[in-house]
C-alpha positions as CSV (number, residue, x, y, z in Angstrom):
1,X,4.8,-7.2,-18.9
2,X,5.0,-5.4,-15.7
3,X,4.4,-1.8,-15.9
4,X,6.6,1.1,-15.0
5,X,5.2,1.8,-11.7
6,X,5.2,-2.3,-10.9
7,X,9.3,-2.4,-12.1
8,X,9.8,0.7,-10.0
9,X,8.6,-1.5,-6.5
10,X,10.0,-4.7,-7.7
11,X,13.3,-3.0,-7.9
12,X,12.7,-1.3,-5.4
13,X,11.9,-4.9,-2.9
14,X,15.2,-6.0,-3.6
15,X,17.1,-2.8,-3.0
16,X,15.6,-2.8,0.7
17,X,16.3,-6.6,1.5
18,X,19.6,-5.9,0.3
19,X,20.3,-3.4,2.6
20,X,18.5,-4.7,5.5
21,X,21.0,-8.3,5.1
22,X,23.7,-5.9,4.9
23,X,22.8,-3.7,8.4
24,X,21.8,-7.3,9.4
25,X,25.1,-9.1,9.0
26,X,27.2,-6.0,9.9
27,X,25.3,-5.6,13.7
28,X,25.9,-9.7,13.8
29,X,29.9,-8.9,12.8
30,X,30.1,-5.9,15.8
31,X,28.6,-8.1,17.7
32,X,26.0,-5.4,18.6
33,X,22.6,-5.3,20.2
34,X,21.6,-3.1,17.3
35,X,22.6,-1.6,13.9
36,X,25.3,0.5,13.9
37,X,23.6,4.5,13.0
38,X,27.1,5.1,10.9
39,X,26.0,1.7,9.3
40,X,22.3,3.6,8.5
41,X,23.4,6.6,7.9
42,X,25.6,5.3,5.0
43,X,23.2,3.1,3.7
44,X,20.8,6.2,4.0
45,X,23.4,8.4,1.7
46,X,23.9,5.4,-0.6
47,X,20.3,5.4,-1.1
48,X,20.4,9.9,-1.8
49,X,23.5,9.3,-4.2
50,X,21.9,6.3,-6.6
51,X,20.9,6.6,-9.4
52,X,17.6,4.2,-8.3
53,X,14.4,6.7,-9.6
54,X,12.0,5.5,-6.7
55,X,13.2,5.9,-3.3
56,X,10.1,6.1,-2.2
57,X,9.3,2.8,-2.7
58,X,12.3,1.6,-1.0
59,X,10.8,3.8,2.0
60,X,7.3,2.0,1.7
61,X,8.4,-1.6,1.9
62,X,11.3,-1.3,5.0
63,X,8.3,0.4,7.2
64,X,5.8,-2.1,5.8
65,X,8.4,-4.8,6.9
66,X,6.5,-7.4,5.4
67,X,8.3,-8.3,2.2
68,X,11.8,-8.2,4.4
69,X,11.8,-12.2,5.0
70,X,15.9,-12.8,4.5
71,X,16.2,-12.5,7.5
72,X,13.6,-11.3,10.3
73,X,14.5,-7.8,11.0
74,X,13.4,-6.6,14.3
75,X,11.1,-3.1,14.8
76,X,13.6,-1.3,16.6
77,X,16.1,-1.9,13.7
78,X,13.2,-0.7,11.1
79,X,12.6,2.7,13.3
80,X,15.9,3.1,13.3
81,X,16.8,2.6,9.2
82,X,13.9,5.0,8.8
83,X,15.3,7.8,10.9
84,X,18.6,7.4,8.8
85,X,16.4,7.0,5.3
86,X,14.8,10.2,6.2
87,X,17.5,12.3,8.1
88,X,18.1,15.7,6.2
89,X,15.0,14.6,4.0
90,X,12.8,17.1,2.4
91,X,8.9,16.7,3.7
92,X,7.6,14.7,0.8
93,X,4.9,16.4,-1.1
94,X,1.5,14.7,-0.8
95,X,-0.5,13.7,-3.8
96,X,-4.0,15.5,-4.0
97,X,-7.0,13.1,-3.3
98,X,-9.6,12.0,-5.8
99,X,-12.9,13.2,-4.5
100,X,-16.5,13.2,-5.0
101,X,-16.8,16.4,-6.5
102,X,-14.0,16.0,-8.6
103,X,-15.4,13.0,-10.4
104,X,-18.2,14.6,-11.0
105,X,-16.5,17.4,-13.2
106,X,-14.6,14.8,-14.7
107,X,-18.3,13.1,-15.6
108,X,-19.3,16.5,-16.7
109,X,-17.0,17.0,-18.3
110,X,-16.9,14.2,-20.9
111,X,-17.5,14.7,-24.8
112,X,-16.5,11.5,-26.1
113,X,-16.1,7.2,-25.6
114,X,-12.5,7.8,-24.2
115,X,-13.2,10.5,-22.3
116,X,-16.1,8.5,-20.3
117,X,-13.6,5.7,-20.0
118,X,-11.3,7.6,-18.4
119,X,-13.6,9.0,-15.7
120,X,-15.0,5.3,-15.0
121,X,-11.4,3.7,-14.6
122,X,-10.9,6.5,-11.9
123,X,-14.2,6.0,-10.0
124,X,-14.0,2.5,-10.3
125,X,-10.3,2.6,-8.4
126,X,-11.8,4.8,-6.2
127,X,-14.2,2.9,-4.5
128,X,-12.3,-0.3,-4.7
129,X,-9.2,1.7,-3.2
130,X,-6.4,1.2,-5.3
131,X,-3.8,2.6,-7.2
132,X,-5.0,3.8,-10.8
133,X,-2.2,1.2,-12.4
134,X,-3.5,-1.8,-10.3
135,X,-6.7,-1.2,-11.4
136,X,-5.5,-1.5,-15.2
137,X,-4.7,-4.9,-14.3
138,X,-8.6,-6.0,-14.0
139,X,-10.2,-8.6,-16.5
140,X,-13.5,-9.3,-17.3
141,X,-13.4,-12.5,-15.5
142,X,-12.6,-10.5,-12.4
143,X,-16.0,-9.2,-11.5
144,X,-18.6,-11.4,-10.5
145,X,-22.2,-10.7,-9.5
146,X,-23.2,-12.8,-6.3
147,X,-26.7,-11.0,-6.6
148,X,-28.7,-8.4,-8.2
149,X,-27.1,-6.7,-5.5
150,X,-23.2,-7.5,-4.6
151,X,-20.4,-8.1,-6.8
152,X,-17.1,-9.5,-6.0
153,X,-14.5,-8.2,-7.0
154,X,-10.6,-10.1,-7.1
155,X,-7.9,-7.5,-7.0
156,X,-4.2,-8.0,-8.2
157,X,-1.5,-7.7,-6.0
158,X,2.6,-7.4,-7.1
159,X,4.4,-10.6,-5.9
160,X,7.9,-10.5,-6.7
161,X,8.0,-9.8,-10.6
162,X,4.3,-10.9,-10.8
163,X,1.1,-10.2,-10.4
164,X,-1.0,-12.5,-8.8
165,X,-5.4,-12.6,-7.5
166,X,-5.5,-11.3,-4.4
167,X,-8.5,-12.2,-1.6
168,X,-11.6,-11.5,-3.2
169,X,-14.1,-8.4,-1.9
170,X,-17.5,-7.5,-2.2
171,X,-19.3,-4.3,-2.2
172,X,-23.1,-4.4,-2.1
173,X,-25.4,-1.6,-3.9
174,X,-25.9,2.1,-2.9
175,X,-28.5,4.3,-4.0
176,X,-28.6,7.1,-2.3
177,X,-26.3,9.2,-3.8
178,X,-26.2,12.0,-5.9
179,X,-25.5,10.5,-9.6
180,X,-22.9,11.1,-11.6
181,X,-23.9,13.6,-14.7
182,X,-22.3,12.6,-18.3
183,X,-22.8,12.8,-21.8
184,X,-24.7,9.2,-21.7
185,X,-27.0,9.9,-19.3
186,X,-26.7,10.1,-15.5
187,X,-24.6,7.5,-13.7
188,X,-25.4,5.9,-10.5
189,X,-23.2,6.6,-7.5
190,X,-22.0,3.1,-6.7
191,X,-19.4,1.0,-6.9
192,X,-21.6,-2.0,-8.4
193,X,-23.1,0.4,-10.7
194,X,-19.3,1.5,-11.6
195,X,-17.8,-1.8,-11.9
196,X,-20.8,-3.5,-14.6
197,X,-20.7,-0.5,-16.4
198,X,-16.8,-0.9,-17.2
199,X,-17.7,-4.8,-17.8
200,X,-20.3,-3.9,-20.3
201,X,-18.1,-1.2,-22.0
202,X,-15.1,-3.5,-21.8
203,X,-12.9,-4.1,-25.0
204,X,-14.3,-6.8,-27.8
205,X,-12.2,-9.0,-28.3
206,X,-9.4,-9.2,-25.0
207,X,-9.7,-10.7,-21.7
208,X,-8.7,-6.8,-20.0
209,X,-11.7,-4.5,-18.1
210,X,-10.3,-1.5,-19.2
211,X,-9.0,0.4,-22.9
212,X,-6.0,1.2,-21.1
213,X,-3.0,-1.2,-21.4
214,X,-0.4,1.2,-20.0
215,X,-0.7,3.9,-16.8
216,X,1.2,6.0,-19.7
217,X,-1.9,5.8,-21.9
218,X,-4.3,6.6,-18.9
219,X,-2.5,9.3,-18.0
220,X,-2.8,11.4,-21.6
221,X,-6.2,10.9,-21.1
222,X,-7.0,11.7,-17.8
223,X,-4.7,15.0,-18.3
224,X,-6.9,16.1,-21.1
225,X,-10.2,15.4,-19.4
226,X,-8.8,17.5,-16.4
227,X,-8.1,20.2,-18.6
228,X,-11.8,20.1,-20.0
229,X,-13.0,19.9,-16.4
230,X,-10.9,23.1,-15.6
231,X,-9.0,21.0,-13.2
232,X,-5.3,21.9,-12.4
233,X,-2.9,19.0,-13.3
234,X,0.1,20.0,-13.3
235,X,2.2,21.3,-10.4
236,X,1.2,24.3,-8.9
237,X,3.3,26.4,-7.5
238,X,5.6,25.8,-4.8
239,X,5.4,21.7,-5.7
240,X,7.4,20.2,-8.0
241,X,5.8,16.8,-8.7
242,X,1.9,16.7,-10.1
243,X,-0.7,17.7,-7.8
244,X,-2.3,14.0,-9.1
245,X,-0.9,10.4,-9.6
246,X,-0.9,6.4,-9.7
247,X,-1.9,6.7,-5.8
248,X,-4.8,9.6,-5.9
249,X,-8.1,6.9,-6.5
250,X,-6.5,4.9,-3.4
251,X,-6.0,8.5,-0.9
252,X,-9.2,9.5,-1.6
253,X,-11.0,6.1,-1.4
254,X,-10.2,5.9,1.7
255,X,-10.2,9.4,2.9
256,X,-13.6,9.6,2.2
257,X,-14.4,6.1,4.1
258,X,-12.5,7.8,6.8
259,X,-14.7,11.4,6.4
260,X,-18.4,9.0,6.3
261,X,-16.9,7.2,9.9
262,X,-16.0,3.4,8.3
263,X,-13.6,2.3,11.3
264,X,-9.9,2.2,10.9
265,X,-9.1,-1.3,11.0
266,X,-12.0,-2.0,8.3
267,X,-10.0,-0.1,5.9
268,X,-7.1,-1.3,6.3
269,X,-8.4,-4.9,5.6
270,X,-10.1,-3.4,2.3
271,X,-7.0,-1.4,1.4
272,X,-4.9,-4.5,1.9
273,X,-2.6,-2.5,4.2
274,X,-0.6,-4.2,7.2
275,X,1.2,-1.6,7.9
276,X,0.4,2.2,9.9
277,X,-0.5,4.2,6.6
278,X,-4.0,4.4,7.3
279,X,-3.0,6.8,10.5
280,X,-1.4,8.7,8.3
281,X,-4.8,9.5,5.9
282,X,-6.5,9.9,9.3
283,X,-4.9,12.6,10.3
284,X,-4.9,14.2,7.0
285,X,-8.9,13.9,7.1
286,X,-8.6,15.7,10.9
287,X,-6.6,18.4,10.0
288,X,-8.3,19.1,6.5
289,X,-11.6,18.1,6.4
290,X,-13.4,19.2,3.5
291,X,-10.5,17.7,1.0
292,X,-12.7,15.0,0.4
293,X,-17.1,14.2,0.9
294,X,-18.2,12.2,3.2
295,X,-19.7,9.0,1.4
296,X,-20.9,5.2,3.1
297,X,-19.7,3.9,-0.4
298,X,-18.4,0.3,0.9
299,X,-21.1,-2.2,2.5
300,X,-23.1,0.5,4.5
301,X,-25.6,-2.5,5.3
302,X,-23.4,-5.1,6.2
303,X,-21.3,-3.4,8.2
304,X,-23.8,-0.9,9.3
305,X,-21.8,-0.9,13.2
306,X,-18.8,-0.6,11.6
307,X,-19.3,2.7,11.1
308,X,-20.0,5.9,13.2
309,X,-21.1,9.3,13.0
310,X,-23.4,10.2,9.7
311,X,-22.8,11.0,6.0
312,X,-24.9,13.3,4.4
313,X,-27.0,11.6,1.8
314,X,-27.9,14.5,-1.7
315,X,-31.0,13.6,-3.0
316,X,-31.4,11.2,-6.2
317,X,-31.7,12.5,-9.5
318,X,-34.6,12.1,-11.5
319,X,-33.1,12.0,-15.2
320,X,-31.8,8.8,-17.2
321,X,-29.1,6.5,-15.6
322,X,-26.6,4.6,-16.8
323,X,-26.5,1.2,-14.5
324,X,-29.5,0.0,-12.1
């Protein structure tokens, strides 16, 4: 079963190859050097007039260009079926960033099992970087310690109608961080720490890492533990979609590995991204720099020069801990 965010981009893929055979054959018909803008500009008002809920998605994989095999389409016909996609197109509102700070409330925040479920499914897809939904894809099986140390982790990626392993990653330990305060003790700031708890609490019983099987599910509860933690939700005004979704655990993952100096091209591998989006999170992190905290969260040892400038360390915590 493919959840609703998963149907949404499959869709979605085939929408945009449709189209881009479509501006394909009709510049090979003209006998043009490139796609006709009439040709864009009525696929672009086909795409405003459908009835198809996620447009956006559409917009993701035509600039991604990487699932648009049948056939080749050349960059300056991508540039050029964006500018038509996005002609007389609103600015589209930005989803709020999961940060430090915020998972901390949400920590503090908790009262019950669920509620400390919740808060680790979050953390856990924000320092591997992905998508809240993505992450509710994890089994057990998929963690695996290499030492006392590192984990690896194998992510899932959508593949047509499917999800399949993706390349494996590893993270290695931090301890430097300020824990994470809760109802069971203080939590360590890491992503191994993160990632064995959830193994550990992981259903009896099932193969899955997580007590979520739907983002649906995830999302009651995250929404109640927000409103415990006295964190707004819901749009405020002036937006009309949530100020949080499916995508906040990725943004601020890698905001804040942009904000602590990890390189740009570093993240990108980690965030599986082989397109330009990181340049957009880049700039976001220039222009507002205190949306996220600095944190060397991913492989500060390792790839100690693949970082620059300096994040600032808080001091560890003396109470209990939940993970070593």
């Amino acid at each position: 079963m493919l959840h609703e965010t998963d149907k949404s981009k499959y869709v979605a893929r085939g929408v945009a190859e449709k189209a881009i055979r479509w501006t394909t054959l009709s510049r090979v018909h003209t006998h043009t050097s490139r796609c006709a803008y009439t040709t864009l500009a009525a696929f672009s008002e086909f795409l405003r007039q459908s009835d198809f809920k996620s447009p956006t998605y559409i917009h993701a994989v035509i600039r991604e260009n990487k699932d648009l095999r049948h056939p080749p389409v050349a960059p300056e016909d991508v540039k050029d079926i964006l500018s038509a996609f996005e002609r007389d197109q609103e600015e589209p509102e930005q989803d709020e960033p999961f940060s430090l700070d915020l998972l901390r409330k949400l920590f503090a925040a908790c009262e019950t099992d669920i509620d400390i479920n919740t808060a680790l499914v979050a953390c856990g897809a924000f320092f591997t970087l992905s998508r809240i939904d993505s992450f509710l894809h994890l089994k057990k099986a998929d963690i695996n310690c290499v030492s006392d140390d590192c984990i690896r982790l194998t992510p899932t990626v959508l593949k047509g109608h499917k999800r399949v392993s993706d390349k494996p990653v590893e993270f290695e330990r931090i301890d430097s961080e300020m824990p994470f305060t809760s109802c069971i003790g203080d939590i360590v700031c890491c992503p191994v720490a993160i990632m064995l708890i959830l193994r550990d609490r992981a259903p009896s019983g099932s193969d899955s890492l997580v007590h979520f099987n739907s983002y649906d599910k995830y999302e009651r509860s995250l929404k109640a533990l927000m409103r415990k933690a006295s964190i707004e939700y819901e749009p405020s005004e002036g937006r009309k979609r949530a100020r949080y979704s499916t995508h906040s655990s990725r943004i601020g993952g890698v905001c804040t590995l942009l904000r602590a100096g990890l390189s740009e091209s570093v993240i990108s591998i980690v965030a599986r991204w082989k397109s330009d989006m990181i340049k957009r999170y880049a700039e976001r992190v220039v222009l507002m720099p205190t949306i996220v905290q600095p944190c060397k969260f991913y492989n500060p040892r390792a790839l100690k020069n693949s970082y620059s400038g300096t994040a600032t360390d808080s001091p560890s915590s003396k109470r209990r801990r939940v993970g070593k």
